[in-house]
C-alpha positions in Angstrom: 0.0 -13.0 2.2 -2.2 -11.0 0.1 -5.8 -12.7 1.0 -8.1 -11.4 -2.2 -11.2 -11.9 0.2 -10.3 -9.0 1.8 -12.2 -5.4 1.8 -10.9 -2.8 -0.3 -9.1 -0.8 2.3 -7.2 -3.5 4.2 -5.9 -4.2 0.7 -4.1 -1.4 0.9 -2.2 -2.1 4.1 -0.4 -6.6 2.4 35.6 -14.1 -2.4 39.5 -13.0 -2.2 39.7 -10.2 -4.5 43.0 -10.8 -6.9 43.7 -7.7 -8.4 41.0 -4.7 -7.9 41.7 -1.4 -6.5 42.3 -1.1 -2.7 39.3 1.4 -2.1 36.6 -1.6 -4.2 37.7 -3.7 -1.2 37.6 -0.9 1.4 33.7 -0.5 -0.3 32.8 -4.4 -0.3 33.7 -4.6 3.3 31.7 -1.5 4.2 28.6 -3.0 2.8 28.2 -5.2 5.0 26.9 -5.4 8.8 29.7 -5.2 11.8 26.8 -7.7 13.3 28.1 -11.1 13.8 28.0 -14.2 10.9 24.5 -16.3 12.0 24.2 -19.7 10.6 22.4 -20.2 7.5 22.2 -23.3 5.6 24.3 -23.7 2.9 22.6 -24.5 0.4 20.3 -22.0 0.3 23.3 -19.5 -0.9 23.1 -21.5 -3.8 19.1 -21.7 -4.5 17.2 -20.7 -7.6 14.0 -20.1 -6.1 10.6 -20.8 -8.3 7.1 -19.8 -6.5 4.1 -22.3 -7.2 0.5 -20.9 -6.9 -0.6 -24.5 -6.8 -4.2 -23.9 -7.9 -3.2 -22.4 -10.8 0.2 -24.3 -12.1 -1.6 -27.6 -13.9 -4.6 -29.8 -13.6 -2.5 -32.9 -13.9 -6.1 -34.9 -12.5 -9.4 -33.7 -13.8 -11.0 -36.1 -11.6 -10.4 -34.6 -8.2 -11.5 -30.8 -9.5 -13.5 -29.3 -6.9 -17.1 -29.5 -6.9 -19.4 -26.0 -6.1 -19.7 -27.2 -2.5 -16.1 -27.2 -1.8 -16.2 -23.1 -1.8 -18.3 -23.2 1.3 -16.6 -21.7 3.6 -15.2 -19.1 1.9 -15.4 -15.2 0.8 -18.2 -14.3 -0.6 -19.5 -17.1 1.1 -22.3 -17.7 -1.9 -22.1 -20.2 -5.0 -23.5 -19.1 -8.3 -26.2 -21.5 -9.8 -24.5 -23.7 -12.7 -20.9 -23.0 -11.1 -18.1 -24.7 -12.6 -14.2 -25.1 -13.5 -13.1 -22.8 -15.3 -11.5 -23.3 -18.7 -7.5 -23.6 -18.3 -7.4 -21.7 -21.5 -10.1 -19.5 -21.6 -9.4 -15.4 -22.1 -8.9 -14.6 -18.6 -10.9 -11.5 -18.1 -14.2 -13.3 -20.0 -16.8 -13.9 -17.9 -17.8 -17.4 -18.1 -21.8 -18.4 -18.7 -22.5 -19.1 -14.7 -20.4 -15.7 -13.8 -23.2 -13.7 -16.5 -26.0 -14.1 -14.6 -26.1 -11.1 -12.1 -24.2 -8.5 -12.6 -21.4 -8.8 -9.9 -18.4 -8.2 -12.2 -15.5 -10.1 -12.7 -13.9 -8.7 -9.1 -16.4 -10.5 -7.4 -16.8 -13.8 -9.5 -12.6 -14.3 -9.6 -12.8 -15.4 -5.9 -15.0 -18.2 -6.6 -13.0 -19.3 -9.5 -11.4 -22.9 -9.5 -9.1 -24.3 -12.6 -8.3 -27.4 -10.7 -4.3 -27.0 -10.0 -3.4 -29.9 -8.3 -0.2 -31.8 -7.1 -0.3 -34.2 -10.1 0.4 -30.9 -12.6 3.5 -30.5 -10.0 5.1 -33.8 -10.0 4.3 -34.0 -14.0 6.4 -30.5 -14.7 9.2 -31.4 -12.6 11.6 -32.2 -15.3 10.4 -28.6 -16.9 11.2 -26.7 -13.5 14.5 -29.1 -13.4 15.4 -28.0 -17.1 14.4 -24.4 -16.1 17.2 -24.4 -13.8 15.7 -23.8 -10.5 16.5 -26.0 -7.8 14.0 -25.0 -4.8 10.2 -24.5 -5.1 7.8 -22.2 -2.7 4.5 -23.3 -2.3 1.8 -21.2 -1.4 -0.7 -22.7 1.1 -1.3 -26.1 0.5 -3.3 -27.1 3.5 -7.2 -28.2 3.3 -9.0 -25.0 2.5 -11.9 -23.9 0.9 -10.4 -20.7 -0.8 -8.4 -20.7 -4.5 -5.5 -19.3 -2.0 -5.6 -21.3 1.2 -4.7 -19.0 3.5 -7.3 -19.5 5.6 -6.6 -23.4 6.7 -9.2 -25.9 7.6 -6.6 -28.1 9.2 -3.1 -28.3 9.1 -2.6 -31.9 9.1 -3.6 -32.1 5.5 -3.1 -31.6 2.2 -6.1 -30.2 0.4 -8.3 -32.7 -1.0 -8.7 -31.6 -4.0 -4.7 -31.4 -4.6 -4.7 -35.0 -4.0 -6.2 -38.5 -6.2 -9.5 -39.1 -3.7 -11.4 -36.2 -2.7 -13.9 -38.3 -1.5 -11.5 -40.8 0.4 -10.0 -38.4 2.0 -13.0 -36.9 4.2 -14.0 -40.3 5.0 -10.3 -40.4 6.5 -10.7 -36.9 8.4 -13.9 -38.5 10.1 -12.0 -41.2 11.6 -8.9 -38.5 13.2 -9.5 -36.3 15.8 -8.0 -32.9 15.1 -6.9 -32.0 18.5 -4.8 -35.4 18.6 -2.1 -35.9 16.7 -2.0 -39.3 17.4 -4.5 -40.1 15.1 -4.1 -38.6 12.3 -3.6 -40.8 9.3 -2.1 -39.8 5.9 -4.9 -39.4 3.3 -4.2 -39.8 -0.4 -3.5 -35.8 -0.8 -0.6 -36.2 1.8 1.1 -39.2 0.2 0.5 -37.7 -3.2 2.5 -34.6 -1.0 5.2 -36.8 0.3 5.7 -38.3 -3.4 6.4 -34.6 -4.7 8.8 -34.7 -2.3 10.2 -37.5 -3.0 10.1 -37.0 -6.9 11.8 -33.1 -6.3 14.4 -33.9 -4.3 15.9 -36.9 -6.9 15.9 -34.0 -8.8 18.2 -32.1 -6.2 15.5 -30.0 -5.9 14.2 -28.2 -2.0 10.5 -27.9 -1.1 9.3 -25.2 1.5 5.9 -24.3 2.4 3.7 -21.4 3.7 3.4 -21.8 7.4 -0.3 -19.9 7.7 0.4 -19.8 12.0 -1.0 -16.2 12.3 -4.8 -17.1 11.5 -7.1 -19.7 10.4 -10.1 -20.1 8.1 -13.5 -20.0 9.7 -13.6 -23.6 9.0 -10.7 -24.7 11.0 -11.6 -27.3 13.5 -10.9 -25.6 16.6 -12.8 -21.9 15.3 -16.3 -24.4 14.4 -16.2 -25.6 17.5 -15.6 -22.0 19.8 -18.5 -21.3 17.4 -20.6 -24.0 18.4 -19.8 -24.7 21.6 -19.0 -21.2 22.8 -17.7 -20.7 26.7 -18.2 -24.8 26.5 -15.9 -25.2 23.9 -12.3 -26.8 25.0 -10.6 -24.3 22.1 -12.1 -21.6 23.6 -8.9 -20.0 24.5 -7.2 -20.9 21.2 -8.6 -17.4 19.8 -9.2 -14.1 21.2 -12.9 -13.7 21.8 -14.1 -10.3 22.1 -17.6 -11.1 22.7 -20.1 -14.2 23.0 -23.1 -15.1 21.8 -26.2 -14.5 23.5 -28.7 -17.6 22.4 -31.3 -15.7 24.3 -31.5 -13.1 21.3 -32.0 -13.6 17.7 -28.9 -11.7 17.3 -25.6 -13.4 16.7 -23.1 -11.5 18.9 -20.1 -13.3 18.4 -17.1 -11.4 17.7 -13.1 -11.8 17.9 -9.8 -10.5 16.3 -9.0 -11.9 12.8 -6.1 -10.6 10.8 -6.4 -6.8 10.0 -10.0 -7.3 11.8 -11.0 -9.4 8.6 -13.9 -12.1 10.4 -12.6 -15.0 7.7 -9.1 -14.6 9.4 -9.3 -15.5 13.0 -6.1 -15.1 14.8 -5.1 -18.1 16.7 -3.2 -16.6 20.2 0.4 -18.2 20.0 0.6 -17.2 23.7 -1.7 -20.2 23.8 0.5 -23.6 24.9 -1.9 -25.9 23.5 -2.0 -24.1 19.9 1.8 -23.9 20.1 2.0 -27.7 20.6 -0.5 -28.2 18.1 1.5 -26.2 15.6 4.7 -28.1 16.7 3.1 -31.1 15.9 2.4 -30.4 12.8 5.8 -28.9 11.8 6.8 -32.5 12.8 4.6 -33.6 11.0 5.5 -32.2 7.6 9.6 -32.3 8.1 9.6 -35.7 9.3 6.9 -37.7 8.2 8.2 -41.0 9.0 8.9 -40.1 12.2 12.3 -41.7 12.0 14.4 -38.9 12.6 15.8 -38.4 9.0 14.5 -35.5 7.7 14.7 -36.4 4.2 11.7 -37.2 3.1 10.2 -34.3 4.3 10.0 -30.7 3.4 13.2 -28.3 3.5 12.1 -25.2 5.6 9.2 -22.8 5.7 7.8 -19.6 4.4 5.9 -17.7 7.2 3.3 -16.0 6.5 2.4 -12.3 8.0 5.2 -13.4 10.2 5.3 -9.2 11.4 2.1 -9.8 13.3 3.5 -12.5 15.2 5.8 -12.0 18.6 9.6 -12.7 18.3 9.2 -15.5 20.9 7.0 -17.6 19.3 9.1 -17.6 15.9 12.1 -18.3 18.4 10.6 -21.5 19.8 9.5 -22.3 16.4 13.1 -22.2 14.8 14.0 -24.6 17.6 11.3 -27.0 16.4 12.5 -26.7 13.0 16.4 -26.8 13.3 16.1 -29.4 16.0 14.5 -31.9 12.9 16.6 -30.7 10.5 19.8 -28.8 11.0 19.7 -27.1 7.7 16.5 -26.4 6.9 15.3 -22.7 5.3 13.3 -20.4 7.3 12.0 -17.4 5.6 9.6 -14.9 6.6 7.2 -12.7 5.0 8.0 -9.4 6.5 6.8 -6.0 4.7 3.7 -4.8 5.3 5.5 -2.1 7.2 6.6 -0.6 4.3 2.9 -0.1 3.5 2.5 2.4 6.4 5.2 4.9 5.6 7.3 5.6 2.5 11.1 5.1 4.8 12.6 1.4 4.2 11.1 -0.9 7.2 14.0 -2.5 9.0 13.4 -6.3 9.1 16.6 -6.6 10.9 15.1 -8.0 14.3 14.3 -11.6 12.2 17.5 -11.6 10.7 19.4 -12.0 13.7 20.2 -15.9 14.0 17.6 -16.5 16.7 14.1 -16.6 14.5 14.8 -16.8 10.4 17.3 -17.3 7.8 15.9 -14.4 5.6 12.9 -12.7 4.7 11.1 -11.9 0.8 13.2 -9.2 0.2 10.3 -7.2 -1.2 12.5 -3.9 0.1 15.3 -5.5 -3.0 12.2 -5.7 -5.2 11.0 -2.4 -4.5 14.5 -0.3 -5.4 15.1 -2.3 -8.8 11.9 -0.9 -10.1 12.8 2.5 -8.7 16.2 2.0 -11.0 14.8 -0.1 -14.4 10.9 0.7 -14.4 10.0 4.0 -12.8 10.1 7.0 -15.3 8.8 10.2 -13.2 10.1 7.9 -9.8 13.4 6.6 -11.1 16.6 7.0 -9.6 20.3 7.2 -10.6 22.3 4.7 -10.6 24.8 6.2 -7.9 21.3 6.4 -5.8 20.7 2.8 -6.5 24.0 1.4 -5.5 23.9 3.5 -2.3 20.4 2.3 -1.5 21.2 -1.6 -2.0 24.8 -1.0 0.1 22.3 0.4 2.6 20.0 -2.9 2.8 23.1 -5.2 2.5 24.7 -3.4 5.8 21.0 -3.9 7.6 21.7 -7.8 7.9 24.7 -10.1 9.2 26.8 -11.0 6.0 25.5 -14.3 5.2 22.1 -13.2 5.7 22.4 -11.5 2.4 23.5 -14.7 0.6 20.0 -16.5 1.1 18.0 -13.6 1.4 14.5 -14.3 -1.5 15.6 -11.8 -4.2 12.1 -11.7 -5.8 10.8 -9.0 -8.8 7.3 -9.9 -8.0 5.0 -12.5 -6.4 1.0 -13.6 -5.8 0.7 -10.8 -3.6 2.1 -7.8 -6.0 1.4 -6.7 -10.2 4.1 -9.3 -12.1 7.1 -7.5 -12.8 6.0 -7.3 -17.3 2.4 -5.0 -16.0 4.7 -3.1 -13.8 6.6 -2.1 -16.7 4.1 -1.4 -18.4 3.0 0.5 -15.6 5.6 2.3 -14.0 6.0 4.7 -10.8 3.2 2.9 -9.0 4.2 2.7 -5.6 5.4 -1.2 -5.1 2.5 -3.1 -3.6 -0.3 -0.3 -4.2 -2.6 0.7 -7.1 -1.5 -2.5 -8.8 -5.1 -3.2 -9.9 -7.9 -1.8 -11.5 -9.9 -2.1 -8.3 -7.6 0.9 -7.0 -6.5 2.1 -10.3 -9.4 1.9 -13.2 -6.1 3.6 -15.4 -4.1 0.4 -14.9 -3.0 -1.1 -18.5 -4.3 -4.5 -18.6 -2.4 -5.1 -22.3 0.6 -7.7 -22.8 4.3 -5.8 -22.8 5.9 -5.1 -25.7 9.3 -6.2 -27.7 11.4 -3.2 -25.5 9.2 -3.8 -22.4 10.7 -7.0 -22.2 13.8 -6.5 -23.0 13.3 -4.0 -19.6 12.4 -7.5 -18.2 15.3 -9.0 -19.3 17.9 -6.4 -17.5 15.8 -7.1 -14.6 16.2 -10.4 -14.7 19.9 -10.8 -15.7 20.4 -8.1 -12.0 18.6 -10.4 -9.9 20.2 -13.4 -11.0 23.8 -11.7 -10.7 23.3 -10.2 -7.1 24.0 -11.7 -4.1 20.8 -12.7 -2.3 18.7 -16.0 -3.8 16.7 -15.2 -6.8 12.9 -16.5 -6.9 11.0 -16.7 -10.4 6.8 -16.4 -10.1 5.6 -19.5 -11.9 4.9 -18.2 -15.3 6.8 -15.3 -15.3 9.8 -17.1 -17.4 6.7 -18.4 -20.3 5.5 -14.7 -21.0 2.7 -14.3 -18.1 1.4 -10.9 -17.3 -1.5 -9.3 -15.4 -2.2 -7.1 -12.4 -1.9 -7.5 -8.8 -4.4 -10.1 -7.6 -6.6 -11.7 -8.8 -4.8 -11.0 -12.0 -1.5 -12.5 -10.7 -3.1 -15.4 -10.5 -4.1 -16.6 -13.8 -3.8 -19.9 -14.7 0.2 -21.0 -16.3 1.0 -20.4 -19.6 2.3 -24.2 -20.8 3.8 -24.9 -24.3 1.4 -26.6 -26.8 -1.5 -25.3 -25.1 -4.2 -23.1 -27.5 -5.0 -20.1 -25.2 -7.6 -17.6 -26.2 -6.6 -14.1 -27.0 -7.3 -11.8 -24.4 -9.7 -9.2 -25.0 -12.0 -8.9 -22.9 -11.6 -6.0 -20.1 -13.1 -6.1 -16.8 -14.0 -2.6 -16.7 -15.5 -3.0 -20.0 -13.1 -0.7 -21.5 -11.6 -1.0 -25.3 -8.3 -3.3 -25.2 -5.9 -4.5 -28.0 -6.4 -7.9 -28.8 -3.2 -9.7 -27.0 -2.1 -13.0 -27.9 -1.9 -15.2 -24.9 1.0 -17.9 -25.9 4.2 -19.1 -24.1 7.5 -17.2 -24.8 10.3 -19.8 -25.6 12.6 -16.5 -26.4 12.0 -15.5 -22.4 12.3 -19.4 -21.4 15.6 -20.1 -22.9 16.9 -16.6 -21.7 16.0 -17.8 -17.8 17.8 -21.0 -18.4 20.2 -19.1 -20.0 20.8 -16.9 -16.5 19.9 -19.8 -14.2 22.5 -22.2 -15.8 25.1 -19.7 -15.2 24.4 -18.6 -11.8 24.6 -22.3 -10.9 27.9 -23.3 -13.0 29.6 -19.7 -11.6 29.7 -20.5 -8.0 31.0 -16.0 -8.1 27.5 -15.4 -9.3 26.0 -16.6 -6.2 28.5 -16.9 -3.2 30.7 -14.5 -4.2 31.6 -10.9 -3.0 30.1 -7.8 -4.2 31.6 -4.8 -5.0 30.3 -1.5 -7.6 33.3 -1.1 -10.0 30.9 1.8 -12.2 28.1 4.2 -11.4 28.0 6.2 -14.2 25.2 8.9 -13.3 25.3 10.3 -16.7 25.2 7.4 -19.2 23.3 5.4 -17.1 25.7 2.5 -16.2 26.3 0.1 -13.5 29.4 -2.4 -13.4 29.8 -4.5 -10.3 32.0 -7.6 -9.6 31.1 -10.6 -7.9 34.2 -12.8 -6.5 35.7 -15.8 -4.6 38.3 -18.2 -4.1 37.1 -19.8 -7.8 37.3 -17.2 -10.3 35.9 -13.5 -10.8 32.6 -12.0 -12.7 32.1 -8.6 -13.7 28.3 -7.7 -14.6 28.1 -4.5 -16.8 24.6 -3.3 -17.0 23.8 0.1 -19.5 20.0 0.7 -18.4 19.9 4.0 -20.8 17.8 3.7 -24.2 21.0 4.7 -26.3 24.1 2.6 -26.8 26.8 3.5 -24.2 30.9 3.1 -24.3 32.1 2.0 -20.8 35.5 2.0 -19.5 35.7 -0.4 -16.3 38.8 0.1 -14.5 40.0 -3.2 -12.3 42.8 -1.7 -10.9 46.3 -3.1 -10.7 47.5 -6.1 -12.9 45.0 -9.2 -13.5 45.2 -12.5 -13.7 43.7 -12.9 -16.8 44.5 -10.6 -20.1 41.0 -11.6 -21.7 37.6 -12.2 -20.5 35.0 -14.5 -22.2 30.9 -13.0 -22.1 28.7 -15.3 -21.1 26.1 -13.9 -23.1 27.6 -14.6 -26.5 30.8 -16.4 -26.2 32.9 -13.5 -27.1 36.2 -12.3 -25.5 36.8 -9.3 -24.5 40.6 -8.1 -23.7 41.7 -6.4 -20.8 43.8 -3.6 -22.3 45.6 -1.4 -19.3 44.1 -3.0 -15.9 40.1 -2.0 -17.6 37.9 -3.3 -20.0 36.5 -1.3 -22.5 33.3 -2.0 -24.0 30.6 -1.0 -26.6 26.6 -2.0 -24.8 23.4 -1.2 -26.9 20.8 0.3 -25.1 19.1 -1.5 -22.2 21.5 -3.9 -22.4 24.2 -5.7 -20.3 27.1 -7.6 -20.6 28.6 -10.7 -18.0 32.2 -11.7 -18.2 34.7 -14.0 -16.1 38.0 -14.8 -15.5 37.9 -18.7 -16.8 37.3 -20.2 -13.2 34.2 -21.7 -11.9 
């Protein structure tokens, strides 16, 4: 997670191969951990990932937008007079007329920002992610909350009110549960609005995960409020570590304990704790199998966990039992990379990946070499360099491991992958804003900063590992790290103001804010052939070209079905490539994907003709 009510320096912590040369085997099978095969679910070797930001996706019901009192609760803890929603449309970086009236800054008035995402907006773009071509969805936090990001939970055992129909129904529901018992908790009109996403996404053959927030709370979750009333008296007393109490016999409010990276809104619950563990196992009951039948299917499909370094082994041990014991094949992946923030050597997340606690991680150490390769200028690497380094994390994990790791180019927690373009040989995850860099360009990427894009995107969706699109990413969105990740999607037929305003007050080109079709139909483009080339995403992987000089890099994904060879030429200048396959193949011509052309296999290689930051995909004929 990447909480933005955090102080400025925690924020910087956050196949059988037919006819290819006998030594492109011998280099497949080295990349690729002696550790033994762990189960995996199927499935997830085949997903198109797409991240949802729920707050910020679509208002699809303007009648449950949150009101100024539902920010109580959270960073900076204060509601301007004349609050409102902000305007969907509305240049981002404008300050709106209650944000004018002090002179706090954007920075400050972002946090208390709503736009009224809800899980209406969801359920009525399903049939755009479902054209898209994805065929999983991440959502951030979707408990109650009182943050834009809900990571800091209010309860777990429901859906944030304000992503539901009845707002005001549904508190008149939580008064009538008791938190502590999960046998009375009832399902308030956010759940079943929840359950009917569900419902609607997987007719769609489409998977639904969640952020499992089990490292901390909100300092309005049940439990914390009543430690903090109740004090030594309070039954949850031991569901947090308390450092000290309060005194009522001074005016001074001693009460202290450990939150996440020492932040107070964080507290850390103590998952050596057997009543929070059960508490947490209810829920995940709760959420996977909601009928409480014992088929799993109308429930969600795994779990994203959060900050899931700063919780023990054990706990995500026992938790994987929970989860695998209700559903067999559900998707367990885990956000683990803050390491990477401490030191500049690769973090080994290995110890998750082992078969015992997750099925992958957000491969954020993935993200972080591709933009070494296609963005950096003063940073970037060779090509020889970049093969070596992803053999390197491919041979960290067990071999299916790499199949369902979350290939992602950027997320809510990092710049999106367009401003890091724009922006290059910024160190992945740091000096992504203008808070830490006031010299970060703000402006919308250009006709060749795209095209950049592009190459990036046609990689990810051509190497082994599950590729995740950011919601907006695919209609032309752009922006800092957060807040400015964050802004609310870019939908088609929807008049956006220009931006240019800047929140530094500095000069900026005016930038038209508008969705890209171009960049849409290109995404399809990729996604539909990922999913009709089952090579493309189960297949083997093996580097065929790294051509230091011109700049080139030809790899071949493989299996039982057919063969796909991926020639990328990431120079600005238009490059001739020779790939050599070896001895005899089965096919004498291969068709692109790109543009329909054939290209003849003349002498066991193909010989090809790229413009610059360009890159080609061909196959055998087989699916």
């Amino acid at each position: 997670m990447n909480a933005p009510l955090l102080p400025h320096y925690v924020l910087a912590l956050g196949v059988s191969l037919l006819f290819f040369p006998s030594n492109v085997i011998a280099q497949n099978d080295s990349v690729h951990s002696s550790s033994p095969s762990t189960h995996v679910p199927d499935w997830a070797k085949r997903a198109i990932w797409y991240q949802i930001f729920p707050e910020r996706f679509r208002n699809g019901n303007s009648s449950n937008d949150p009101h100024a009192r539902d920010l109580m609760g959270s960073w900076p803890h204060a509601v301007p007079e004349k609050w409102s929603i902000s305007p969907w449309a509305a240049d981002w970086y404008r300050l709106q007329p209650w944000e004018s009236q002090d002179d706090k800054g954007f920075y400050y008035h972002a946090q208390q920002r709503r736009y009224g995402g809800d899980l209406q907006g969801v359920i009525d773009k399903l049939d755009y992610l479902a054209a898209l071509g994805i065929n999983a969805i991440y959502f951030t936090p979707l408990f109650q909350s009182p943050s834009a990001h809900k990571y800091d939970a209010t309860m777990y055992h429901h859906i944030d009110k304000n992503f539901g129909s009845d707002p005001e129904g549904d508190v008149r529901i939580w008064a009538t549960e008791n938190p502590a018992m999960p046998m009375t908790w009832k399902w308030t009109a956010a759940d079943k609005m929840f359950l009917k996403l569900i419902q609607e996404a997987h007719r769609r053959n489409i998977r639904i995960i969640i952020d499992g927030v089990f490292n901390h709370v909100g300092m309005t979750f049940w439990a914390f409020e009543d430690v903090k009333r109740n004090q030594r008296q309070s039954s949850c007393k031991d569901w947090f570590t308390i450092k000290t109490w309060d005194d009522p016999a001074t005016p001074v409010d001693e009460f202290d304990y450990q939150g996440w990276f020492g932040v107070r809104e964080l507290p850390e619950l103590r998952k050596d704790n057997p009543e929070v563990r059960e508490h947490i196992k209810a829920i995940v009951h709760r959420w996977m199998d909601p009928n409480g039948d014992g088929d799993p299917s109308d429930g969600i499909d795994g779990w994203r966990l959060d900050a899931a370094d700063k919780v023990p082994l054990s706990f995500w041990r026992e938790f994987r039992s929970w989860v695998r014991g209700i559903n067999p094949e559900a998707y367990l992946v885990g956000e683990v990379w803050w390491e990477d923030w401490k030191n500049d050597k690769m973090y080994d997340a290995a110890p998750w990946l082992k078969g015992d606690v997750f099925d992958a991680v957000m491969n954020y150490r993935w993200a972080r070499e591709v933009c070494h390769y296609f963005v950096d200028k003063k940073d970037k690497i060779s090509v020889s360099e970049f093969d070596r380094r992803l053999a390197a994390l491919r041979s960290d994990y067990p071999k299916d491991v790499n199949y369902v790791l979350l290939n992602l180019l950027d997320s809510h927690d990092t710049d999106r992958s367009p401003s890091r373009i724009v922006n290059p040989d910024l160190k992945y995850g740091h000096g992504a804003t203008l808070k830490d860099n006031p010299d970060f360009d703000i402006r919308k990427p250009t006709a060749d900063e795209i095209r950049v894009q592009k190459l990036m995107i046609l990689f990810q969706m051509t190497y082994p590992g599950a590729p995740m699109i950011y919601y907006g990413d695919e209609a032309g969105m752009w922006g800092a790290s957060d807040p400015d990740d964050r802004k609310p999607m870019l939908w088609d037929g929807t008049n956006y103001e220009d931006e240019t305003a800047h929140p530094l007050g500095k000069f900026r080109p005016r930038d038209r804010n508008e969705f890209n079709e171009d960049l849409f139909n290109y995404y399809k483009m990729l996604a539909a052939m990922r999913r009709e080339y089952e090579a493309l995403s189960i297949g083997k992987f093996a580097t065929l070209v790294t051509d230091d000089q011109k700049d080139v890099y030809a790899f071949l994904r493989s299996n039982s079905r057919g063969n796909a060879v991926v020639v990328i030429n990431n120079s600005a200048v238009p490059q001739s490539v020779t790939v050599n396959l070896g001895r005899k193949a089965s096919s004498q011509e291969w068709s692109s994907l790109l543009d329909s052309s054939v290209v003849p296999e003349i002498d066991n290689a193909l010989r090809l003709k790229l413009e610059r930051k360009s890159a080609i995909i061909l196959v055998d004929g087989s699916r």
